[in-house]
Z-matrix of the N, CA and C atoms (Angstrom, degrees):
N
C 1 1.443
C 2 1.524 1 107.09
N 3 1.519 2 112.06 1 144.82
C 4 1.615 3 103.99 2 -166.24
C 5 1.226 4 101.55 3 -102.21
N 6 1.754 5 121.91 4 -5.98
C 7 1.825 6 117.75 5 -161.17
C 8 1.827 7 81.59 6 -104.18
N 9 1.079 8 146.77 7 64.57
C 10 1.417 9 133.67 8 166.50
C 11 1.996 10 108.76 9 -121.65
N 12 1.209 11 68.95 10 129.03
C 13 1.811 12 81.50 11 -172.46
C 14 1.807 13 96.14 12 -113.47
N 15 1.733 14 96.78 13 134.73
C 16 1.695 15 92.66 14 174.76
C 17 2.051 16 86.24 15 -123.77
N 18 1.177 17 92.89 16 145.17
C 19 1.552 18 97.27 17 166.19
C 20 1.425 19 108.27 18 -144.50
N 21 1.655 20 97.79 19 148.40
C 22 1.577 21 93.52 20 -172.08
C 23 1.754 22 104.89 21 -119.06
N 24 0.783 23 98.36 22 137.18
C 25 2.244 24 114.54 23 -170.49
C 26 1.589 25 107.71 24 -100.18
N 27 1.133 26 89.73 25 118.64
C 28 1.899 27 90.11 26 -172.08
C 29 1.824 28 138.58 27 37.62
N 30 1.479 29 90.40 28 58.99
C 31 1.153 30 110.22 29 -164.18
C 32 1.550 31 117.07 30 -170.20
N 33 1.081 32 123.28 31 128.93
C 34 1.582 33 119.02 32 150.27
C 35 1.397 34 127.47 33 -14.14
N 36 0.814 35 136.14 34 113.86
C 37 1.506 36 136.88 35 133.45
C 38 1.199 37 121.72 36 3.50
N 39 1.605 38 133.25 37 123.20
C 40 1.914 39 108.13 38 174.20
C 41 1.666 40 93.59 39 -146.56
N 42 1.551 41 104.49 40 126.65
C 43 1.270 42 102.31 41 -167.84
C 44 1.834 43 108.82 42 -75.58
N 45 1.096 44 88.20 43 -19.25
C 46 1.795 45 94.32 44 178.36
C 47 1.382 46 100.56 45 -71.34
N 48 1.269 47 144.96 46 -55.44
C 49 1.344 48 130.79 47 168.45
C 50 1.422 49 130.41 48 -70.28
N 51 1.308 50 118.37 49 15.43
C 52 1.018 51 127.22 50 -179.88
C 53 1.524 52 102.33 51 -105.33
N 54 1.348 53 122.31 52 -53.15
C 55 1.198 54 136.39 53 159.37
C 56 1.333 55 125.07 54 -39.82
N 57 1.636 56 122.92 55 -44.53
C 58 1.148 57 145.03 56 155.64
C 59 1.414 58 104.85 57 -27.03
N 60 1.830 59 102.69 58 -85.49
C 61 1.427 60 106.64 59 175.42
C 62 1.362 61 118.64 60 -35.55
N 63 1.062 62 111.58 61 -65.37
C 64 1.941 63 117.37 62 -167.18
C 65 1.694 64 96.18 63 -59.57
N 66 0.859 65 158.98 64 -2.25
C 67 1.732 66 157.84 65 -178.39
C 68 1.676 67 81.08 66 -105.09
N 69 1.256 68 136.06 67 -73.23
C 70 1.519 69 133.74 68 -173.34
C 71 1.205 70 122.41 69 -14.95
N 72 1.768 71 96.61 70 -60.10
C 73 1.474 72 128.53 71 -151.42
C 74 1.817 73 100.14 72 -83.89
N 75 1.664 74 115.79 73 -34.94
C 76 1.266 75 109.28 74 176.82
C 77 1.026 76 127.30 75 -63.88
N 78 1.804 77 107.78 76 -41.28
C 79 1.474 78 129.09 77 161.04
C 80 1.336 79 110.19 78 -43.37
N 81 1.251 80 123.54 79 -51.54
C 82 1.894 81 107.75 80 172.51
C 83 1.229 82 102.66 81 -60.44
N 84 1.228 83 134.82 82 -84.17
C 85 0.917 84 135.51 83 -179.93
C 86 1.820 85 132.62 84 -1.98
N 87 1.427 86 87.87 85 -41.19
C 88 1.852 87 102.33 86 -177.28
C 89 1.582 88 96.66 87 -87.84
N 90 1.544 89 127.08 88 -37.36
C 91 1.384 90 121.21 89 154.64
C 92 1.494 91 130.74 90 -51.02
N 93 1.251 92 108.57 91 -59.13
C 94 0.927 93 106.20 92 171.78
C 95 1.885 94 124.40 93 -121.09
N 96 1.131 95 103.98 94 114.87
C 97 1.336 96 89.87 95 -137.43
C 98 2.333 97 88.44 96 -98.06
N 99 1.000 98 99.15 97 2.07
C 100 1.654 99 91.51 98 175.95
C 101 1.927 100 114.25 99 -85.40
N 102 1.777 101 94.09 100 2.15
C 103 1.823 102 77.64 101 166.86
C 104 1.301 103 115.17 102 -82.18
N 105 1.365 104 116.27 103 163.09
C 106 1.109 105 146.47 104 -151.06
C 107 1.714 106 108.34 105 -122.38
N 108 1.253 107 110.12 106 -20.84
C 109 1.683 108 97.27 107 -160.43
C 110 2.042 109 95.50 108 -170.26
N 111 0.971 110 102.98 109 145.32
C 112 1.906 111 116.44 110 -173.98
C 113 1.421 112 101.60 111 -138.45
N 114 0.958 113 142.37 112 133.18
C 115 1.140 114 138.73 113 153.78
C 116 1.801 115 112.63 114 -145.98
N 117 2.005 116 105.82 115 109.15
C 118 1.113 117 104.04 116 177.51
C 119 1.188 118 136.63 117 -105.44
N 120 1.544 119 142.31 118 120.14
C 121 1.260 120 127.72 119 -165.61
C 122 1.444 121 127.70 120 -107.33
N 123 1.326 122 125.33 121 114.35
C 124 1.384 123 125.81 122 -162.29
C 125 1.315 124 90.05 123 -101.29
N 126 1.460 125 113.37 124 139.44
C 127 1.732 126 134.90 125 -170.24
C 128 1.932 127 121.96 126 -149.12
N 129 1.248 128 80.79 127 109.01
C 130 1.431 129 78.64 128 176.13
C 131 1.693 130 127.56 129 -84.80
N 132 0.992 131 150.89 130 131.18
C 133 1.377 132 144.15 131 176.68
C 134 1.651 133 116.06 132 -120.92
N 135 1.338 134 102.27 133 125.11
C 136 1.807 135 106.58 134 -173.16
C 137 1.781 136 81.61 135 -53.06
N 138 1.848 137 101.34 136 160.79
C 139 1.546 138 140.51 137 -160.13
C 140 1.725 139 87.01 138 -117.65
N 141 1.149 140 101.51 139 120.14
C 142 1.759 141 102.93 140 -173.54
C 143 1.604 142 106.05 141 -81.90
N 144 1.718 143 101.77 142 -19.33
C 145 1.688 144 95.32 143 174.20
C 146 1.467 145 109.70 144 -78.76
N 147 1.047 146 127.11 145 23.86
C 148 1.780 147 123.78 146 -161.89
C 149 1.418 148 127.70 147 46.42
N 150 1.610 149 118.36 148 23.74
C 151 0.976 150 118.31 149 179.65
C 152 1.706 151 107.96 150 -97.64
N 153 1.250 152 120.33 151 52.27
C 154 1.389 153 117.03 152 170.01
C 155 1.957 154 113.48 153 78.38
N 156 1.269 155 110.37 154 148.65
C 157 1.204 156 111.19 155 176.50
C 158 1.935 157 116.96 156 -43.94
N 159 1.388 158 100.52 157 165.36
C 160 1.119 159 113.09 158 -173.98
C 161 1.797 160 117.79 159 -115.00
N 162 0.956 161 150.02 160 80.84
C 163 1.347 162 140.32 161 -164.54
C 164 1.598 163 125.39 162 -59.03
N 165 1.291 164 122.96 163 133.73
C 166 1.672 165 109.46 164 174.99
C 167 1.621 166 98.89 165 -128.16
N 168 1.608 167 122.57 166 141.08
C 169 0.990 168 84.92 167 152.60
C 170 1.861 169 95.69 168 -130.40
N 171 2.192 170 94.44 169 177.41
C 172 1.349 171 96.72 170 -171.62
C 173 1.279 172 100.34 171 -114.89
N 174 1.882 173 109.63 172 160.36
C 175 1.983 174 89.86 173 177.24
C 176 1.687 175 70.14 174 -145.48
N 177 1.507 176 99.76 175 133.67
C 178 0.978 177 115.62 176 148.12
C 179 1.293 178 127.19 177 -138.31
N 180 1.590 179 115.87 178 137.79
C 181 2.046 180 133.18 179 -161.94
C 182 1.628 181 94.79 180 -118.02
N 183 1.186 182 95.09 181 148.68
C 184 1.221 183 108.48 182 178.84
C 185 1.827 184 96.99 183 -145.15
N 186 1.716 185 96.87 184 122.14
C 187 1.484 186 112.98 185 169.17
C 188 1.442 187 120.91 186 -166.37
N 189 1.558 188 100.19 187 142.65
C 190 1.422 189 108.80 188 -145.10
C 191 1.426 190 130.35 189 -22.29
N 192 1.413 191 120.88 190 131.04
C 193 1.151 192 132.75 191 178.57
C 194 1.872 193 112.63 192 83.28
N 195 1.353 194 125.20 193 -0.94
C 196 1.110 195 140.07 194 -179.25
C 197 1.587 196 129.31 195 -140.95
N 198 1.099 197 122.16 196 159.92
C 199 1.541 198 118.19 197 163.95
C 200 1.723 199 103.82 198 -149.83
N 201 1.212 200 98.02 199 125.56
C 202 1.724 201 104.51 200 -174.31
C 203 1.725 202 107.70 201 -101.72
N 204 1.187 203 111.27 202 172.44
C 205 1.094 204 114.49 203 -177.00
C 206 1.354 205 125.21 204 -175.39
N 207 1.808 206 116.89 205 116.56
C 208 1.163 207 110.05 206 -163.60
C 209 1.821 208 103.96 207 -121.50
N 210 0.860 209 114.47 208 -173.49
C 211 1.420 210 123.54 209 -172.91
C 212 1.893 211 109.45 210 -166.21
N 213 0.910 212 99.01 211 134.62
C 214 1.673 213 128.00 212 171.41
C 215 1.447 214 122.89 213 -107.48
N 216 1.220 215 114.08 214 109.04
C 217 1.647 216 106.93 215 166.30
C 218 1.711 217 98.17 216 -151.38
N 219 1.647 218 88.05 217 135.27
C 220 1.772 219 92.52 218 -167.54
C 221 1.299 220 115.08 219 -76.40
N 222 1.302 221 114.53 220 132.17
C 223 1.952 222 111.69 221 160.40
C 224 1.565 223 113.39 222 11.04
N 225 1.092 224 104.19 223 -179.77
C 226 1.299 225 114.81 224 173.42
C 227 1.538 226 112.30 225 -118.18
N 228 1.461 227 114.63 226 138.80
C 229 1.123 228 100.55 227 -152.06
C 230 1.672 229 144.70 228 86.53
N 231 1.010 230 113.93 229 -21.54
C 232 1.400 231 129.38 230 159.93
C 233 1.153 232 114.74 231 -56.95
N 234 1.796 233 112.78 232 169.77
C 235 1.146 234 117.74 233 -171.31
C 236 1.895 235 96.18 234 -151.88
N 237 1.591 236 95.90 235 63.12
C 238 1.268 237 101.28 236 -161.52
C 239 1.465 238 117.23 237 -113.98
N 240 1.047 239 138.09 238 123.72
C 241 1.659 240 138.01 239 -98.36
C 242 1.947 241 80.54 240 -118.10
N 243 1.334 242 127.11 241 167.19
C 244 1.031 243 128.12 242 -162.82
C 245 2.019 244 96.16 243 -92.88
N 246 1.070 245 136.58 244 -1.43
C 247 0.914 246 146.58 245 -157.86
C 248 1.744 247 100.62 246 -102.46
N 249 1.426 248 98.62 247 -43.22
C 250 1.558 249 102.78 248 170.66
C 251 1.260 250 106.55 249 -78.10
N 252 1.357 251 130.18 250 -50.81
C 253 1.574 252 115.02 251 179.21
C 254 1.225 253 124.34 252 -55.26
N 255 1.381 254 136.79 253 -15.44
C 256 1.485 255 152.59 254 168.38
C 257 1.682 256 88.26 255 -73.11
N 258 0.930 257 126.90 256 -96.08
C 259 1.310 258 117.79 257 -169.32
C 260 1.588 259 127.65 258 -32.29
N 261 1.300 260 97.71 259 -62.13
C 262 1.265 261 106.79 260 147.45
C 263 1.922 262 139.61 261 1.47
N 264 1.439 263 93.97 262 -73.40
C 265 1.255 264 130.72 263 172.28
C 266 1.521 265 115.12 264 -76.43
N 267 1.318 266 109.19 265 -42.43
C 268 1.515 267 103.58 266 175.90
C 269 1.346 268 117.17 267 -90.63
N 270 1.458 269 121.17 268 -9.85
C 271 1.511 270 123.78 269 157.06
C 272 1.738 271 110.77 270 -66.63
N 273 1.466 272 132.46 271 -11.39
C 274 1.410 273 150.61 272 -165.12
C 275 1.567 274 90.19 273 -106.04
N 276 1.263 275 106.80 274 -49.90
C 277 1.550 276 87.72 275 -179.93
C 278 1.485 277 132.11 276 -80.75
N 279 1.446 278 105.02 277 -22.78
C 280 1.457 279 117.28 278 163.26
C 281 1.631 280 121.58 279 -49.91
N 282 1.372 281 102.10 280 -58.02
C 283 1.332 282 126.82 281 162.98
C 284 1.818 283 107.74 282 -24.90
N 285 1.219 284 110.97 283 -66.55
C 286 1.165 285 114.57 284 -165.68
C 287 1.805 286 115.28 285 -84.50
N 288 1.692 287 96.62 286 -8.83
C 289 1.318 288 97.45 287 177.19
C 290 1.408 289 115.22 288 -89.47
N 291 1.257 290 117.51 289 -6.44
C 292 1.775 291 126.37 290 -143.66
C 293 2.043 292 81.16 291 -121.97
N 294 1.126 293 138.17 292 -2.80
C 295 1.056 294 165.29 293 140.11
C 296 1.320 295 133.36 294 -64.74
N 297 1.268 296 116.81 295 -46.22
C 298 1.427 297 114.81 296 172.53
C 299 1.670 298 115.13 297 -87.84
N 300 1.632 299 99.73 298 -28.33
C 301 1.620 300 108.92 299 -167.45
C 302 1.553 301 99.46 300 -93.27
N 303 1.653 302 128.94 301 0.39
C 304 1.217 303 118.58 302 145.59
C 305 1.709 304 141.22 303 -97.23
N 306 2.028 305 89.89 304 4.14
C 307 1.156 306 92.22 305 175.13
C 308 1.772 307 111.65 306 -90.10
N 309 1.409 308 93.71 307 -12.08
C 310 2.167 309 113.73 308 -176.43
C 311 1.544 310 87.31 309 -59.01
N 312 1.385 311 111.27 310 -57.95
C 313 1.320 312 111.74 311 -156.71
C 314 1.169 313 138.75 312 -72.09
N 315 1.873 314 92.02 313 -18.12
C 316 1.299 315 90.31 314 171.04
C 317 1.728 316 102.99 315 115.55
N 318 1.051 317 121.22 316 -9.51
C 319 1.535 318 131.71 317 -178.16
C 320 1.223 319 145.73 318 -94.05
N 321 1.608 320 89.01 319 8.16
C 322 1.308 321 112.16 320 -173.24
C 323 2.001 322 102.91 321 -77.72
N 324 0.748 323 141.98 322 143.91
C 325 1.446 324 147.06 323 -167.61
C 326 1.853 325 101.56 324 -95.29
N 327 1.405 326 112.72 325 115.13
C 328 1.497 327 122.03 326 -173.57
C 329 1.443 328 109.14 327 -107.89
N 330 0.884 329 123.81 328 133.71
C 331 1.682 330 125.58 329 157.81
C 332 1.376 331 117.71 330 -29.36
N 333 1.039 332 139.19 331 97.24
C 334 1.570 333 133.98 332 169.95
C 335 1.597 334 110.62 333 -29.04
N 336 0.866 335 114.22 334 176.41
C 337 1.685 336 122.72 335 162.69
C 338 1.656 337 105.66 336 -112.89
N 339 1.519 338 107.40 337 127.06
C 340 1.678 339 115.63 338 176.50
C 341 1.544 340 111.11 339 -43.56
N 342 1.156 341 108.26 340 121.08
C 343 1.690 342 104.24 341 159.91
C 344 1.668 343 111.92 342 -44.05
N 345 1.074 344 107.26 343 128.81
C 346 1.716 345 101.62 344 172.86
C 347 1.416 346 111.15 345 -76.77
N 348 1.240 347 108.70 346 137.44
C 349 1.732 348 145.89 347 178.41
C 350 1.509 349 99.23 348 73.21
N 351 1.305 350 127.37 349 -6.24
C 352 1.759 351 125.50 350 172.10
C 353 1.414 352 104.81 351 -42.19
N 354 1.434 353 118.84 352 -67.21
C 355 1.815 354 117.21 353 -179.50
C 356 1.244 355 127.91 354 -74.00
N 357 1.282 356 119.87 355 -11.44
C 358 1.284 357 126.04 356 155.57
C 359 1.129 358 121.61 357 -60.09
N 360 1.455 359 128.02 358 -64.44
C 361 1.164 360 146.94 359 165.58
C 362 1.322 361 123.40 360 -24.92
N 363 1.404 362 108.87 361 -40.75
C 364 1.917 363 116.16 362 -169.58
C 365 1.789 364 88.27 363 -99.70
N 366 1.739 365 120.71 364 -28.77
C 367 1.293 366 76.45 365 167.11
C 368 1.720 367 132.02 366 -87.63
N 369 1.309 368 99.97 367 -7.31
C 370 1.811 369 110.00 368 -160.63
C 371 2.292 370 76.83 369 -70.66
N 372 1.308 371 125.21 370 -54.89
C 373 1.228 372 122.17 371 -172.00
C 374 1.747 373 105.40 372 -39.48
N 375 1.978 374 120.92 373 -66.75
C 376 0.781 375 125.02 374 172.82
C 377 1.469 376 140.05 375 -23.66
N 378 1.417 377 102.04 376 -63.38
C 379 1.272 378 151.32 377 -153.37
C 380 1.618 379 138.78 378 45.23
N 381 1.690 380 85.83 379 46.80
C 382 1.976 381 122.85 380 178.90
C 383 1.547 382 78.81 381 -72.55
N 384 1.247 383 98.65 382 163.21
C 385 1.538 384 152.08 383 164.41
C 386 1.023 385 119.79 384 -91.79
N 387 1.691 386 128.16 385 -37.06
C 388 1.564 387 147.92 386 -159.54
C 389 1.604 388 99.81 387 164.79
N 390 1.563 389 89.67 388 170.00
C 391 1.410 390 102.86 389 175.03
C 392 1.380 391 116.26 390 -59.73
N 393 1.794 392 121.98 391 141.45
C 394 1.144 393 127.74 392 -173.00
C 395 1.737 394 132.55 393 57.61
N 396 1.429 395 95.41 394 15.72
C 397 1.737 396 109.84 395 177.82
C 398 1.064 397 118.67 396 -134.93
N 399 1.606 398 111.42 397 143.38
C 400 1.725 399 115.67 398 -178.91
C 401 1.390 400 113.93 399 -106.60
N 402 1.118 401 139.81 400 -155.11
C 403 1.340 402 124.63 401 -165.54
C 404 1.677 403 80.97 402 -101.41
N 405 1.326 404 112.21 403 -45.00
C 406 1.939 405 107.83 404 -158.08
C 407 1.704 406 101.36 405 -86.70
N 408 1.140 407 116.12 406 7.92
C 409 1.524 408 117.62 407 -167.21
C 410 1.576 409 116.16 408 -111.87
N 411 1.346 410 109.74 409 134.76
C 412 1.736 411 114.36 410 -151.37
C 413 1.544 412 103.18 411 -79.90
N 414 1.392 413 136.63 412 172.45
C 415 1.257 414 131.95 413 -172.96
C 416 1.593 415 90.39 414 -110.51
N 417 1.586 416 98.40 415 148.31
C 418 1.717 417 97.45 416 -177.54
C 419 1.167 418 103.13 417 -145.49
């Protein structure tokens, strides 16, 4: 993908995660191929317990009619390497892309609407109240 921006926030530069991203971002891309725009941000933030920086990262896509946006930041306490939070995050963004482009389409799975007098019918035959109840039988 040629619109992918990686930026890195209090931190070095790392061509392996930069690279990372851009392999990510094509891979959406070949999925879904109507985005338009990636932009991922890897961020470090000092750990107030002094146990060393903290990594987040952000991904945000933008494609038509939408812009999604996911974010990664590990537990607390972890010791979870910046390589997993990229993945991480772009499994979050997939998620939400593979989601929106089945709700465009139409694929999202809806509740039917009840046939009228169908459920009435089986109960007035029955003579339940609701599912799993008789008229003389206690609710439990």
């Amino acid at each position: 993908m040629e619109n992918v921006q990686v930026t890195f926030r209090n931190m070095e530069s790392s061509e392996g995660l930069d690279r990372l991203a851009r392999e990510k971002a094509d891979k959406l891309q070949k999925r879904f191929p109507r985005i338009t725009n990636c932009h991922v941000v890897v961020e470090t933030a000092s750990n107030r317990n002094g146990k060393g920086n903290v990594l987040s990262v952000h991904i945000d896509v933008a494609a038509p009619g939408t812009e999604l946006a996911a974010r990664h930041e590990p537990a607390p306490h972890t010791n979870e390497d910046a390589y997993s939070a990229m993945r991480d995050a772009f499994d979050a963004i997939q998620r939400q892309l593979e989601s929106y482009f089945d709700r465009i389409r139409g694929d999202v799975k809806t509740h039917g609407e009840p046939v009228p007098g169908a459920e009435s019918s089986y109960e007035s035959e029955q003579g339940l109240e609701g599912p799993h109840k008789t008229k003389n039988s206690p609710v439990r």
